[in-house]
C-alpha positions as CSV (number, residue, x, y, z in Angstrom):
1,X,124.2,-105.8,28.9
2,X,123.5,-107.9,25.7
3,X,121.8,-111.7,25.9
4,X,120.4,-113.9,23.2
5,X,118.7,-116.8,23.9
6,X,116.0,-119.1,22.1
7,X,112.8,-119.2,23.5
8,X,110.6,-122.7,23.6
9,X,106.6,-122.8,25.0
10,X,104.9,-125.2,25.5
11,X,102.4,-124.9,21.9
12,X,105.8,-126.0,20.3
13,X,107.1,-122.8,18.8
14,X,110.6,-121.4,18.9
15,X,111.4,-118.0,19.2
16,X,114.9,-116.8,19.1
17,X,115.3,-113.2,21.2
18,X,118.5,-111.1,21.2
19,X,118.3,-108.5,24.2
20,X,120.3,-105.4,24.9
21,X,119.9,-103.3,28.0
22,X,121.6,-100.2,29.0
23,X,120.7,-98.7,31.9
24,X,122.5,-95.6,33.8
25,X,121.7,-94.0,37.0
26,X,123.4,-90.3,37.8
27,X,122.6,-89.8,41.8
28,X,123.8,-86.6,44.0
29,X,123.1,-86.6,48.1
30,X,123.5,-83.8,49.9
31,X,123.4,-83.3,54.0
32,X,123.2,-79.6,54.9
33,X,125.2,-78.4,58.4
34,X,121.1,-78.3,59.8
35,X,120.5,-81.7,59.2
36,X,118.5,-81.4,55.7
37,X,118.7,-84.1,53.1
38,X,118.9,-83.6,49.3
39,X,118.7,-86.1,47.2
40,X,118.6,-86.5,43.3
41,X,117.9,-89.7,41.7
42,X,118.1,-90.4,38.1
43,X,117.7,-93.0,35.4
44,X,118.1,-93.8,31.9
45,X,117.6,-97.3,30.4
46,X,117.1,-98.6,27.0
47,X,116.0,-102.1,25.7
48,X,116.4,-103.5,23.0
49,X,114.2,-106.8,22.3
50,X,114.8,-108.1,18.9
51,X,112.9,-111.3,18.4
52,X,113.0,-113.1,15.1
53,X,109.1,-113.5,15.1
54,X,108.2,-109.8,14.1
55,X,107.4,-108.8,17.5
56,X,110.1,-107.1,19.0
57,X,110.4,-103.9,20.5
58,X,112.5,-101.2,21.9
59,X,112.1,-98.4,24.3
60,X,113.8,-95.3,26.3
61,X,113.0,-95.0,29.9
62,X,113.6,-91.9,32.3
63,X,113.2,-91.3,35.7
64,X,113.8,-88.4,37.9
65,X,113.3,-88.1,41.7
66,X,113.9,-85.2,43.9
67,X,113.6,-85.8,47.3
68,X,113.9,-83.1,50.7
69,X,114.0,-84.5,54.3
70,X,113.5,-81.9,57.1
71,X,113.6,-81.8,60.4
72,X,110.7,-79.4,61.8
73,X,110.6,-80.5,65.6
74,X,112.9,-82.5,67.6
75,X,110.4,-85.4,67.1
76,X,108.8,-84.2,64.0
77,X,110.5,-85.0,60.5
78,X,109.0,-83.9,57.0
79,X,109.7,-85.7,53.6
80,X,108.8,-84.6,50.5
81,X,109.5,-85.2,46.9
82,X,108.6,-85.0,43.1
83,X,108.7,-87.9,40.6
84,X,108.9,-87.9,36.3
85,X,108.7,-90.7,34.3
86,X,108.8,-90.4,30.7
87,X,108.7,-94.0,28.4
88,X,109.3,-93.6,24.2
89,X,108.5,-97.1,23.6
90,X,108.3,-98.6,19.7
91,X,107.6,-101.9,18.5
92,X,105.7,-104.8,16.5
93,X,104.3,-105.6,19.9
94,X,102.6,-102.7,20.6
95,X,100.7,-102.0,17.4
96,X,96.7,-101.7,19.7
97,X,98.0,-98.2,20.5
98,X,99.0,-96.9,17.5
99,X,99.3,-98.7,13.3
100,X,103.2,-97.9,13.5
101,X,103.8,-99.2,17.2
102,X,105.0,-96.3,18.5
103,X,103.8,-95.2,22.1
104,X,104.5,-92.8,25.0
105,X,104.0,-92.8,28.3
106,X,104.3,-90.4,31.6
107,X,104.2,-90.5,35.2
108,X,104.6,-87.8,37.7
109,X,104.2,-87.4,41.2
110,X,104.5,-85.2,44.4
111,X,104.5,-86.1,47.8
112,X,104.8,-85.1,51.4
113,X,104.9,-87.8,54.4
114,X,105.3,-86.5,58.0
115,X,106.9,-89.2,61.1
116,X,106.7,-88.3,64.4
117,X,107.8,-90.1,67.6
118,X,105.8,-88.2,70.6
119,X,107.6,-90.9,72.8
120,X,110.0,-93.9,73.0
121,X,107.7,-96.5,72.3
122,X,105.3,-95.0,69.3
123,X,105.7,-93.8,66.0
124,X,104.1,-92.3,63.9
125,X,103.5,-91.9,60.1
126,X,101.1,-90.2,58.0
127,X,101.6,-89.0,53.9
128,X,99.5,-88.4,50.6
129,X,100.9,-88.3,46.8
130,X,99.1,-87.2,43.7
131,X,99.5,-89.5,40.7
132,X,99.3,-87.8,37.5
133,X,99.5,-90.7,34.3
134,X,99.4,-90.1,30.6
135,X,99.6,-93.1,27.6
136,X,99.7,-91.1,24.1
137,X,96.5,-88.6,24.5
138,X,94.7,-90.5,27.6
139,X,95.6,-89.0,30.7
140,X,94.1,-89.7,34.8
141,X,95.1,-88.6,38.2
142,X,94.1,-89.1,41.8
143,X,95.8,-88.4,45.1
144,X,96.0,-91.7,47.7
145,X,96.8,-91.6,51.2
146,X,98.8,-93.2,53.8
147,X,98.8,-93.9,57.9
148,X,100.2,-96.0,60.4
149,X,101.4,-96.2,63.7
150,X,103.8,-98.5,65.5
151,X,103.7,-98.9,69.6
152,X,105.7,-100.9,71.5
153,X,104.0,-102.9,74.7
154,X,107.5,-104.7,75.7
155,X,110.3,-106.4,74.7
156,X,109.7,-107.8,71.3
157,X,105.9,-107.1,71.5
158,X,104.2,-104.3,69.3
159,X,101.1,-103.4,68.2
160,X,100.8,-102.0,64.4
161,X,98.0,-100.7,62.7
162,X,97.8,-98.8,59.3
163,X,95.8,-97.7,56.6
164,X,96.6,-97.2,52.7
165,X,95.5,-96.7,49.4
166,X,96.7,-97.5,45.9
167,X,96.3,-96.1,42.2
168,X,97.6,-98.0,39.6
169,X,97.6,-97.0,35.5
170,X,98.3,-99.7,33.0
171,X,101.4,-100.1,31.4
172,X,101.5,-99.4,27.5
173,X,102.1,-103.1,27.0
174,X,98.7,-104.5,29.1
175,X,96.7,-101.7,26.9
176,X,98.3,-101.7,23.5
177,X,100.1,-105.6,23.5
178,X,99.1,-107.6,19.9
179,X,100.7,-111.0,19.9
180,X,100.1,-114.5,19.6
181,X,101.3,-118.2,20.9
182,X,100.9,-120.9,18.9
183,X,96.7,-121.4,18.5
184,X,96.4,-118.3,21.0
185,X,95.9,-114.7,19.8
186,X,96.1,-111.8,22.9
187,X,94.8,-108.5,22.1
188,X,95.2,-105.0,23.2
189,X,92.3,-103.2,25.3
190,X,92.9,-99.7,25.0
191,X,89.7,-98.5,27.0
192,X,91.6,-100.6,30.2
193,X,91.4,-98.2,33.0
194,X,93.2,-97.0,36.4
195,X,93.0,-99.6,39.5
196,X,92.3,-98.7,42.9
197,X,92.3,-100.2,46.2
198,X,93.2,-100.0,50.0
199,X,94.1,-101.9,52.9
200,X,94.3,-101.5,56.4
201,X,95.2,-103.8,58.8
């Protein structure tokens, strides 16, 4: 995939921005004579940002996901996984991290989520993943959790309740981006730290 294209805002500046993306994704499923699920996800993608203002950039992405599905009770089923994310990113853009631009960044994961259906009209789900994150030397980790339940009163009428939390690591571009529009200058905040929440409803 390959794009140019010139860029106006509204300070009155032009930028002109050629682009070239090449993403791939390998994938194998498997479903075993008992009823078990395999499944291998994969990804490799490359950008390419050239800009013609000295802030482009260009990185290497890939992801890996292994995922298991099992069934251990007629009205029990077991999922469970493990994710890897590794980014090689370089650029003019991200020059907060490190003088030459260049910056890494990882992601893995394991998880496990359980779904039951005691009986026609509820379900069940319940799960926790641990988040492991790294950006150059800086690293952080947490596990989160996750529950709901759906229950069916009648025709078209439920009741839904659920509980979850969330863990989010910045992206090597909201710690390390340097750049400016027009009279504007953004900078990079390299001490910017995990987010994390919940909900439940």
């Amino acid at each position: 995939f390959f794009s140019s294209r010139r860029r106006h805002t509204r300070y009155g500046t032009v930028t002109g921005v050629q682009t070239c993306a090449l993403p791939i994704y390998p994938f194998v499923n498997y479903s075993a004579k008992n009823g078990d699920r395999h499944a291998l996800r994969t990804r490799w993608q490359s950008l390419d940002n050239n800009n013609d203002n000295n802030q482009g950039n260009f990185s290497d992405q890939f992801y890996a996901e292994y995922q298991y599905q099992h069934t251990l009770h007629e009205k029990l089923k077991m999922t469970t996984g493990l994710v890897s994310i590794y980014t090689n990113a370089r650029g003019q853009l991200f020059t907060g991290g490190n003088p030459d631009g260049h910056n890494t960044a990882q992601n893995q994961a394991a998880y496990l989520q359980l779904d039951s259906k005691p009986f026609d009209r509820l379900n069940i789900s319940a799960g926790v993943r641990y988040e492991q994150f790294k950006i150059n030397d800086k690293s952080d980790g947490k596990p989160v959790f996750r529950a709901g339940l759906n229950y069916q009163m009648a025709e078209a009428t439920y009741v839904r309740a659920s509980f979850g939390q969330g863990y989010r690591f910045p992206s090597i571009a909201e710690k390390f981006i340097v750049t400016g529009v027009g009279s504007i200058n953004i900078f990079a905040n390299p001490d910017l730290v995990a987010e994390i929440g919940r909900a439940h409803v």
